[in-house]
mmCIF file of the N, C-alpha and C atoms, coordinates in Angstrom:
data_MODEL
# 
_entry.id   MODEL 
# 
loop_
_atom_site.group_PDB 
_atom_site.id 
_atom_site.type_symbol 
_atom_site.label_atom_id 
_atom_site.label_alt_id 
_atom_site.label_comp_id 
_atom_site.label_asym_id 
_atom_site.label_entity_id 
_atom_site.label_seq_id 
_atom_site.pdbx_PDB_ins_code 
_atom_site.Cartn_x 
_atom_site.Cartn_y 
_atom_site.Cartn_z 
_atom_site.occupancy 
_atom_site.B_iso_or_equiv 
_atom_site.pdbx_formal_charge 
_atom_site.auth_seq_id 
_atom_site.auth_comp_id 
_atom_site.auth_asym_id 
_atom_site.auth_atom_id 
_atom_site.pdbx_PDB_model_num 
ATOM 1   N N  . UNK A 1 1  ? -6.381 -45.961 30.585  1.00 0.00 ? 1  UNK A N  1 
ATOM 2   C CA . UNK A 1 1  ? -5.529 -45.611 29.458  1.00 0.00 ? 1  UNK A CA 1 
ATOM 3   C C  . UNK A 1 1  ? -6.268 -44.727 28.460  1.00 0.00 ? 1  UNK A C  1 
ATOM 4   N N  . UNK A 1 2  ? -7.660 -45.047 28.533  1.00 0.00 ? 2  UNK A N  1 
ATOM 5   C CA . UNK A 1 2  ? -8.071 -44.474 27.336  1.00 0.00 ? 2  UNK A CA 1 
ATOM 6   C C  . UNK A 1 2  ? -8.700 -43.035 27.739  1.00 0.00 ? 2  UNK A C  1 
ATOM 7   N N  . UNK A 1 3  ? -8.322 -42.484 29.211  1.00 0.00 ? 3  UNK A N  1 
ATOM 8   C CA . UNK A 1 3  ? -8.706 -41.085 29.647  1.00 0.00 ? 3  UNK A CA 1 
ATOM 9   C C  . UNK A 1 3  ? -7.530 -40.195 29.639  1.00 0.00 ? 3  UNK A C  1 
ATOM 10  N N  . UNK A 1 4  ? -6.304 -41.263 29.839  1.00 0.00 ? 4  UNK A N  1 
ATOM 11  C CA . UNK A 1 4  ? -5.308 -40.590 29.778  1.00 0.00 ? 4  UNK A CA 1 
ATOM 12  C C  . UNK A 1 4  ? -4.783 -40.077 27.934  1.00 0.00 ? 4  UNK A C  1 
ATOM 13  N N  . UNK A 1 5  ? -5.181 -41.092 26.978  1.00 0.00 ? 5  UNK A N  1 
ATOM 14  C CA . UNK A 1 5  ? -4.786 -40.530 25.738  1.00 0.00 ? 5  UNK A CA 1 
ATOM 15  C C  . UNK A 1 5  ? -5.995 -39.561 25.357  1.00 0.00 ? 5  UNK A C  1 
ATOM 16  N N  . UNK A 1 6  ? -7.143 -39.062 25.794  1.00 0.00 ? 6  UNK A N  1 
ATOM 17  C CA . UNK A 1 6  ? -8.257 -38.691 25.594  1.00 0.00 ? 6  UNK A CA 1 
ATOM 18  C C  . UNK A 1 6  ? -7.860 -37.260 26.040  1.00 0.00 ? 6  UNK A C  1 
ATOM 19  N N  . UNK A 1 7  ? -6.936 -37.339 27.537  1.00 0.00 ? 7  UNK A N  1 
ATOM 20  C CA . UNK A 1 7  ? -6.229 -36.149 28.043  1.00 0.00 ? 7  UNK A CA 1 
ATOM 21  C C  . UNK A 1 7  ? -5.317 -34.895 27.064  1.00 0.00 ? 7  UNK A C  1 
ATOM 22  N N  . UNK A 1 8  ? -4.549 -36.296 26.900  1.00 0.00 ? 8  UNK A N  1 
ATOM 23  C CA . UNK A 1 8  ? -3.432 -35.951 25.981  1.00 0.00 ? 8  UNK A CA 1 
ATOM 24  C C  . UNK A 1 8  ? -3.962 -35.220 24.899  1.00 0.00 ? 8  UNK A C  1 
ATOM 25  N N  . UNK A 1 9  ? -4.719 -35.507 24.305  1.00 0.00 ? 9  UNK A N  1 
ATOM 26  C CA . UNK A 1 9  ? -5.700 -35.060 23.044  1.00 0.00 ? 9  UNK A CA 1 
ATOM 27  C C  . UNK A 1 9  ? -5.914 -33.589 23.242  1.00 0.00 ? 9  UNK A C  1 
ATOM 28  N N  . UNK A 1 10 ? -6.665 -33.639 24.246  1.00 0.00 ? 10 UNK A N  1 
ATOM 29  C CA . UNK A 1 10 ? -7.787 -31.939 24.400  1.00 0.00 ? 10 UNK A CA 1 
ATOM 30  C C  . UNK A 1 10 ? -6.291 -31.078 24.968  1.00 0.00 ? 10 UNK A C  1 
ATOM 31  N N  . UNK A 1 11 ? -5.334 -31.435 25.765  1.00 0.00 ? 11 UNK A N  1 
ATOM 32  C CA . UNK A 1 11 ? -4.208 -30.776 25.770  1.00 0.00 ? 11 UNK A CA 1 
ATOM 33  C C  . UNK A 1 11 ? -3.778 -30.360 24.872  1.00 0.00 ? 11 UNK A C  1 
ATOM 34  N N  . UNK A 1 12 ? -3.376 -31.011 24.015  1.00 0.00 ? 12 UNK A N  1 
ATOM 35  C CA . UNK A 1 12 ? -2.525 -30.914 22.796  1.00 0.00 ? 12 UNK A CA 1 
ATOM 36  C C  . UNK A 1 12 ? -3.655 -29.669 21.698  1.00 0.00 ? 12 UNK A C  1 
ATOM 37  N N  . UNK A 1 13 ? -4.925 -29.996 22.131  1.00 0.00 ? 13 UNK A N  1 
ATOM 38  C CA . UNK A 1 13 ? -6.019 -28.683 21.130  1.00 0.00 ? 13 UNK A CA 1 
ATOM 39  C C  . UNK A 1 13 ? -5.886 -27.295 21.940  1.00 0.00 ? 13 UNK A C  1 
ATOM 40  N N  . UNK A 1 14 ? -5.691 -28.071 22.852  1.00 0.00 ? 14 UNK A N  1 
ATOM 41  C CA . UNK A 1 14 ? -6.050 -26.674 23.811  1.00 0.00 ? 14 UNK A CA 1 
ATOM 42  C C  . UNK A 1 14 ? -4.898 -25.584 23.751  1.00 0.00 ? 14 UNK A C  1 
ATOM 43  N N  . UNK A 1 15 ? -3.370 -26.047 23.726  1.00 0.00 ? 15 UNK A N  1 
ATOM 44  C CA . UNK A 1 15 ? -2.425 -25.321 23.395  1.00 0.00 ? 15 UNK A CA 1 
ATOM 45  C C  . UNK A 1 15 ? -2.602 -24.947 22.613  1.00 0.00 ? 15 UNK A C  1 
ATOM 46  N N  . UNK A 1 16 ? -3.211 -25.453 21.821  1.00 0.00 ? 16 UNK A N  1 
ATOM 47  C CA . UNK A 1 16 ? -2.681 -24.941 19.890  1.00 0.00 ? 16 UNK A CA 1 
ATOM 48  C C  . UNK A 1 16 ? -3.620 -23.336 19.778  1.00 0.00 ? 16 UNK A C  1 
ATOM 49  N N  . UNK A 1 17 ? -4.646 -23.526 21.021  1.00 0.00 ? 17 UNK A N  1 
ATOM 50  C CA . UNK A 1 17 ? -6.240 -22.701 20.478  1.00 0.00 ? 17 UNK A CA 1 
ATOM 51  C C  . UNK A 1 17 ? -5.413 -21.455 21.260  1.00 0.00 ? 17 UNK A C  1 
ATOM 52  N N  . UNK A 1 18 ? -4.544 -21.527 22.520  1.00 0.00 ? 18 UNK A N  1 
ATOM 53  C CA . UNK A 1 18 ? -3.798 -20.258 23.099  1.00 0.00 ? 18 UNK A CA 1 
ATOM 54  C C  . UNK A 1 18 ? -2.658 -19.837 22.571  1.00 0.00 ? 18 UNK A C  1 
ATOM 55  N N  . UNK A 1 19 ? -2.550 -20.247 21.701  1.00 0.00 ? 19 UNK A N  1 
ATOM 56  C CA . UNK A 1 19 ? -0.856 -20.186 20.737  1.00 0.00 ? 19 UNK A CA 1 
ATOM 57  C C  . UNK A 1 19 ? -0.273 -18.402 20.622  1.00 0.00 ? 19 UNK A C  1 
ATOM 58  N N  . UNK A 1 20 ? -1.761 -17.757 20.379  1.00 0.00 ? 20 UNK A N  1 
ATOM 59  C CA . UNK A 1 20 ? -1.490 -16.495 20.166  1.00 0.00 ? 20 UNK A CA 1 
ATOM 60  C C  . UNK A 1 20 ? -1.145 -15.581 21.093  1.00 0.00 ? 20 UNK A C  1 
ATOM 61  N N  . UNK A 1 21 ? -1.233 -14.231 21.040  1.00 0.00 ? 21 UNK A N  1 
ATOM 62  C CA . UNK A 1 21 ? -1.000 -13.428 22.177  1.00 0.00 ? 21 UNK A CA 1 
ATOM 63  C C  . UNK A 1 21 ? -2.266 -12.361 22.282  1.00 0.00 ? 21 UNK A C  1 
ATOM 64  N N  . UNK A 1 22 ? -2.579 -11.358 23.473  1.00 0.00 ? 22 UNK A N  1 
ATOM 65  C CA . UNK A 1 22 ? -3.942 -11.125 23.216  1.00 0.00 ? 22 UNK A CA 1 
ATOM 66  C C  . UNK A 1 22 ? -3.128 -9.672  22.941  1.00 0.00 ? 22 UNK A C  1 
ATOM 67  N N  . UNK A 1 23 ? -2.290 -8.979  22.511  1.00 0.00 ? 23 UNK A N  1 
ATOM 68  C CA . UNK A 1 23 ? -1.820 -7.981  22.247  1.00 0.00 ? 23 UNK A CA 1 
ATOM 69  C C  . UNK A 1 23 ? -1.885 -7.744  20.929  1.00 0.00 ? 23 UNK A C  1 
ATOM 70  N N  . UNK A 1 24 ? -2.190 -6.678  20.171  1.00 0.00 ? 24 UNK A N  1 
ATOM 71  C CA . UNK A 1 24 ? -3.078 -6.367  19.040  1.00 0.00 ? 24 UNK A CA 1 
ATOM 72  C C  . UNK A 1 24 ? -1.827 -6.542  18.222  1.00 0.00 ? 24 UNK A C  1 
ATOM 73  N N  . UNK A 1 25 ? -1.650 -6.793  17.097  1.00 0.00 ? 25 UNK A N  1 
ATOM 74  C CA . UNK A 1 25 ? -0.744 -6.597  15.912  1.00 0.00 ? 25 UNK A CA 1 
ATOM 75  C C  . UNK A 1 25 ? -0.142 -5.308  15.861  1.00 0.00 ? 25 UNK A C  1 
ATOM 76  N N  . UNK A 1 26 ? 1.022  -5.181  15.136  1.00 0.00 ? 26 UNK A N  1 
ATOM 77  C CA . UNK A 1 26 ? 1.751  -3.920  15.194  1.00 0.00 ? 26 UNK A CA 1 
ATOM 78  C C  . UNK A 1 26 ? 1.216  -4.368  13.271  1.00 0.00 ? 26 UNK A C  1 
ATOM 79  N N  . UNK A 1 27 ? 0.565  -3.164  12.760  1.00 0.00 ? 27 UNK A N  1 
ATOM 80  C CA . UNK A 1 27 ? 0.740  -2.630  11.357  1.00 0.00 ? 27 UNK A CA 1 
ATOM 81  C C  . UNK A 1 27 ? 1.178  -1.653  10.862  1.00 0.00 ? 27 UNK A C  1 
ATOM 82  N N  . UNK A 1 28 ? 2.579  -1.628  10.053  1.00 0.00 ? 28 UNK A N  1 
ATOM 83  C CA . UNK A 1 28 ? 3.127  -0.588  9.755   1.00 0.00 ? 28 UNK A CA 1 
ATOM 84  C C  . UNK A 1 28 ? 2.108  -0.105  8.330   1.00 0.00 ? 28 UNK A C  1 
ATOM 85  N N  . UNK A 1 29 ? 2.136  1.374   8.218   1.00 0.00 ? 29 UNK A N  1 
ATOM 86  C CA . UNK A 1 29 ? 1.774  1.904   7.341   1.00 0.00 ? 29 UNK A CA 1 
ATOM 87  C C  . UNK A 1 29 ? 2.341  1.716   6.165   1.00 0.00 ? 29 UNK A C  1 
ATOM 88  N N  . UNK A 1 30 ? 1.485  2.190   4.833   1.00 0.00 ? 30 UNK A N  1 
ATOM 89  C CA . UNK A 1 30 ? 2.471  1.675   3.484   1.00 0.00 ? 30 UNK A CA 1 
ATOM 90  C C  . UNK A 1 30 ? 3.095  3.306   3.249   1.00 0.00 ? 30 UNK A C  1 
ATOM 91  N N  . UNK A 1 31 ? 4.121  2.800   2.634   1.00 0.00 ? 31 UNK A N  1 
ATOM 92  C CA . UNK A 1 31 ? 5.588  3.979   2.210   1.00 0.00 ? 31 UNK A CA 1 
ATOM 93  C C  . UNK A 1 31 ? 5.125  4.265   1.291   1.00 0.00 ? 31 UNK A C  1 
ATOM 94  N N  . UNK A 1 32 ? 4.456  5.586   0.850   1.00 0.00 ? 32 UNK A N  1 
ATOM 95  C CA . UNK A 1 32 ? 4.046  6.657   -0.388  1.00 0.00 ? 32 UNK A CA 1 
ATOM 96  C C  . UNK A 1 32 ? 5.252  7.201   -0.792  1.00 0.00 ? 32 UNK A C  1 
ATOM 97  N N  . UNK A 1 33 ? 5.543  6.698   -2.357  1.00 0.00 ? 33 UNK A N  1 
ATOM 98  C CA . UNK A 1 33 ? 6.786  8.003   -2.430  1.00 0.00 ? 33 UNK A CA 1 
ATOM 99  C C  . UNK A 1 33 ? 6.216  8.586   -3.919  1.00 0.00 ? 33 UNK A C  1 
ATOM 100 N N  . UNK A 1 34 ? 6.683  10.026  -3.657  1.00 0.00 ? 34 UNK A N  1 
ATOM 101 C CA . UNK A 1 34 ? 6.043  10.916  -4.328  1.00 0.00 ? 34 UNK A CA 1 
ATOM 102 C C  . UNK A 1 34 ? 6.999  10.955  -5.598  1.00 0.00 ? 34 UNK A C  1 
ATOM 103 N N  . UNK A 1 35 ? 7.133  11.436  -6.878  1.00 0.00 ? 35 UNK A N  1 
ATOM 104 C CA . UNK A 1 35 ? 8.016  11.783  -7.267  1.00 0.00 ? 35 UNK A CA 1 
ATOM 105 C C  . UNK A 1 35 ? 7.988  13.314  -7.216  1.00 0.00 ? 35 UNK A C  1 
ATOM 106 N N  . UNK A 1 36 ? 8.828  14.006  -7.703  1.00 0.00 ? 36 UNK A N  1 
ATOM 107 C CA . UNK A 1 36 ? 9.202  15.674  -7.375  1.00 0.00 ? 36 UNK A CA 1 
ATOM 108 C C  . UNK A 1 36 ? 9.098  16.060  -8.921  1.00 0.00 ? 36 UNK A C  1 
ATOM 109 N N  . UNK A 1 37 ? 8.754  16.996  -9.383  1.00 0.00 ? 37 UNK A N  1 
ATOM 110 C CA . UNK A 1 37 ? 8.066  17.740  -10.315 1.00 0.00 ? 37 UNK A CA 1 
ATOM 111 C C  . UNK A 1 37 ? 9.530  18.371  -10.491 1.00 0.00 ? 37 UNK A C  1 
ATOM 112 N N  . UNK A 1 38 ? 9.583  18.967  -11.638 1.00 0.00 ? 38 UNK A N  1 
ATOM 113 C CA . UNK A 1 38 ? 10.496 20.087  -11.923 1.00 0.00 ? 38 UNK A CA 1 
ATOM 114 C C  . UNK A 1 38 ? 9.132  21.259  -11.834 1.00 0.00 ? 38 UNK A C  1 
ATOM 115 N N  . UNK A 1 39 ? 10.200 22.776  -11.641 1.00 0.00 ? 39 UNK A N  1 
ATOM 116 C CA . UNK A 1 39 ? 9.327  23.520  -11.943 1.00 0.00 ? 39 UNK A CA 1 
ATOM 117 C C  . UNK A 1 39 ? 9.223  24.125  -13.274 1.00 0.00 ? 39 UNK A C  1 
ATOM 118 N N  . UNK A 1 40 ? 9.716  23.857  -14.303 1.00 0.00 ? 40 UNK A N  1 
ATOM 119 C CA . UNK A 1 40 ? 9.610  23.873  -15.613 1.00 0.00 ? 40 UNK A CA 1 
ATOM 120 C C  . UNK A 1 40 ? 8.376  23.061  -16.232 1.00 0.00 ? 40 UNK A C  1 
ATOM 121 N N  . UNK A 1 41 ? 7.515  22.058  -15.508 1.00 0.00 ? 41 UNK A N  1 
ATOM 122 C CA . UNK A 1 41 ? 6.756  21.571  -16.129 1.00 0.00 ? 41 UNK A CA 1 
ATOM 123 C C  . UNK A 1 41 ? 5.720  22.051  -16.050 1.00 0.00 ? 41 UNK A C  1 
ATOM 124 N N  . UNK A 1 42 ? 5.692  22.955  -15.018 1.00 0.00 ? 42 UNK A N  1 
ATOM 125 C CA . UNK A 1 42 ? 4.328  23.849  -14.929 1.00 0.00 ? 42 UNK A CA 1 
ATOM 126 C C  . UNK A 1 42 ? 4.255  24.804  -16.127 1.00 0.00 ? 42 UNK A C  1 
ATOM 127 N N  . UNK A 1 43 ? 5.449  25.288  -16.650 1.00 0.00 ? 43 UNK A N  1 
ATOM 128 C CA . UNK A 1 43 ? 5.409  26.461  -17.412 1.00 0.00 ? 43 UNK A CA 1 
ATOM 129 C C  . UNK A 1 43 ? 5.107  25.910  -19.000 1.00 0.00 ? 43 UNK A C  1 
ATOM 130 N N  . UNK A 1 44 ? 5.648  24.631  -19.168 1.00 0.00 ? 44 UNK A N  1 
ATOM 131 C CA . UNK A 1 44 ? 6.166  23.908  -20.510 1.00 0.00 ? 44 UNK A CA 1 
ATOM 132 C C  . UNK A 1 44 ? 4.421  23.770  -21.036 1.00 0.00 ? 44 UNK A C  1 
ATOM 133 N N  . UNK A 1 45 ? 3.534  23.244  -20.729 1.00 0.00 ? 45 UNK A N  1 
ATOM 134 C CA . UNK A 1 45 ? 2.448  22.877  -21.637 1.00 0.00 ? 45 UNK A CA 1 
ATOM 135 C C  . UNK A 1 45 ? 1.762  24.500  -21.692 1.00 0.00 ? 45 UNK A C  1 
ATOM 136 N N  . UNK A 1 46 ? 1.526  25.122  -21.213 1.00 0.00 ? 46 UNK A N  1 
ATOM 137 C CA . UNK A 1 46 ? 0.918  26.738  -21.641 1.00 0.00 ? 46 UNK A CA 1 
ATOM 138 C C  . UNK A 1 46 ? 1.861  26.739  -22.577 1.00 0.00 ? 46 UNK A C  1 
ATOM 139 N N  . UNK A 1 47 ? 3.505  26.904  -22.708 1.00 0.00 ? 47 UNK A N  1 
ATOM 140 C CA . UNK A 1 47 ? 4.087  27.519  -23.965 1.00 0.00 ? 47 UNK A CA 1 
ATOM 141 C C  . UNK A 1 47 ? 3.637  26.504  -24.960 1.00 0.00 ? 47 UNK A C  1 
ATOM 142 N N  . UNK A 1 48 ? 3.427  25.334  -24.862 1.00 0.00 ? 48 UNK A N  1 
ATOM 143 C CA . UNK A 1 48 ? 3.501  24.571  -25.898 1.00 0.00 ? 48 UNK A CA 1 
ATOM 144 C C  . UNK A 1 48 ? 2.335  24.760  -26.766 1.00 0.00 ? 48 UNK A C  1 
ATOM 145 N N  . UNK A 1 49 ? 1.138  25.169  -26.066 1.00 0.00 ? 49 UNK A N  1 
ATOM 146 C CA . UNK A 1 49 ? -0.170 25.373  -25.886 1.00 0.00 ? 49 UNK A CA 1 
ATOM 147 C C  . UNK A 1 49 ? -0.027 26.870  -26.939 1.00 0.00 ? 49 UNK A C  1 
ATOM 148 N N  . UNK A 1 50 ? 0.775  27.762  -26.247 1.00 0.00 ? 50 UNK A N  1 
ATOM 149 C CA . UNK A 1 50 ? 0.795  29.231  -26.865 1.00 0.00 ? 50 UNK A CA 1 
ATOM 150 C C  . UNK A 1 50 ? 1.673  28.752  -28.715 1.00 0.00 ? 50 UNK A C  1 
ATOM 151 N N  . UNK A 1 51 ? 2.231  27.633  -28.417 1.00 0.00 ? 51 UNK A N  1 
ATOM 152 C CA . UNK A 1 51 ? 3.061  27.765  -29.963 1.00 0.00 ? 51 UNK A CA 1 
ATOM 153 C C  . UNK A 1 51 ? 2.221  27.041  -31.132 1.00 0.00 ? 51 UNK A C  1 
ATOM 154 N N  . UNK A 1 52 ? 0.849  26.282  -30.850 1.00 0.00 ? 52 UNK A N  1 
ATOM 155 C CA . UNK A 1 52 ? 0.413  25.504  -31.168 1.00 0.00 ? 52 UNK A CA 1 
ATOM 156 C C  . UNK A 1 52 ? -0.728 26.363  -31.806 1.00 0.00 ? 52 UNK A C  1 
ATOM 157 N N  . UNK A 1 53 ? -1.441 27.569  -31.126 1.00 0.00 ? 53 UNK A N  1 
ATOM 158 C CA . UNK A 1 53 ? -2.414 28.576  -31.356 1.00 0.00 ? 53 UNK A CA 1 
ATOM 159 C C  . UNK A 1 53 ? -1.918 29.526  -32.512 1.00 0.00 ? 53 UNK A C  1 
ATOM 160 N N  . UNK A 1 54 ? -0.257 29.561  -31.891 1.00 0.00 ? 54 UNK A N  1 
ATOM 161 C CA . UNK A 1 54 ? 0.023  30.540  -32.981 1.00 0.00 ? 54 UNK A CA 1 
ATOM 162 C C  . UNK A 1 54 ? 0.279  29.898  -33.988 1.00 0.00 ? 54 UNK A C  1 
ATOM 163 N N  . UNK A 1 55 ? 0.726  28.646  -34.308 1.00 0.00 ? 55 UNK A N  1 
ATOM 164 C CA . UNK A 1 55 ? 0.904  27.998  -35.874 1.00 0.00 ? 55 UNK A CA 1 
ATOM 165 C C  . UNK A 1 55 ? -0.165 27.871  -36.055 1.00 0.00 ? 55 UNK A C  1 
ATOM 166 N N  . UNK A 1 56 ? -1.079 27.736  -35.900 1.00 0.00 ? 56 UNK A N  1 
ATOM 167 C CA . UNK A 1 56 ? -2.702 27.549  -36.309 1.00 0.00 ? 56 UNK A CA 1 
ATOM 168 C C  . UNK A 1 56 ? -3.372 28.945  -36.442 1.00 0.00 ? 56 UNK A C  1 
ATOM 169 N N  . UNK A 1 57 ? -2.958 30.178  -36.447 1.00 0.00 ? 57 UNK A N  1 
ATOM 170 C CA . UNK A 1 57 ? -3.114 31.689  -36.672 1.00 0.00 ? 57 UNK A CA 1 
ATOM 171 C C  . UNK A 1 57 ? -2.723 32.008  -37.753 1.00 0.00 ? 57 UNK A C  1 
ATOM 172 N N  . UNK A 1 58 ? -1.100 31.172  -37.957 1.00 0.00 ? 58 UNK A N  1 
ATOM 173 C CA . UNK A 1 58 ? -0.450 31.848  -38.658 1.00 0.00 ? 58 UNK A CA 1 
ATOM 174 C C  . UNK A 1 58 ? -0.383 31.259  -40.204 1.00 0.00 ? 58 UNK A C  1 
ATOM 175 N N  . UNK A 1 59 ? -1.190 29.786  -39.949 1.00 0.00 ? 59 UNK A N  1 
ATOM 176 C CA . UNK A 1 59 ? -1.435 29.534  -41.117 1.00 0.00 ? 59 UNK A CA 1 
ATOM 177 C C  . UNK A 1 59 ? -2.887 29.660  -41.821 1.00 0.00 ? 59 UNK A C  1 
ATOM 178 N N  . UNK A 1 60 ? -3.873 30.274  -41.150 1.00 0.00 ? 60 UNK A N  1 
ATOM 179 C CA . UNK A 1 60 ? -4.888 30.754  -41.673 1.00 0.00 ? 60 UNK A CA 1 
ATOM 180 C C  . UNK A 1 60 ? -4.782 31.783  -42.681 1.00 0.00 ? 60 UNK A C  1 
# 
């Protein structure tokens, strides 16, 4: 009796230790999302830049 619950035992580990599969994980990549620029923002800080030089010209 006591080889047979002793059986039972290392069975019961032994499944648990093959549980997995030997085929590698599927990992999906992470989702980058970009946001989109206007093209006005390229132009906006130079003017802001140009109005900022000239009030500082123009009040000298």
């Amino acid at each position: 009796m006591k080889k047979f619950v002793l059986a039972a035992a290392l069975t019961v580990v032994a499944s648990s230790a093959f549980a997995g599969s030997l085929a590698d994980p599927i990992i999906e990549a992470p989702v980058i999302v970009e946001e989109a620029t206007s093209s006005s923002a390229g132009i906006l800080v130079p003017l802001l830049l140009l109005v900022l030089v000239a009030a500082a010209v123009a009040s000298d």
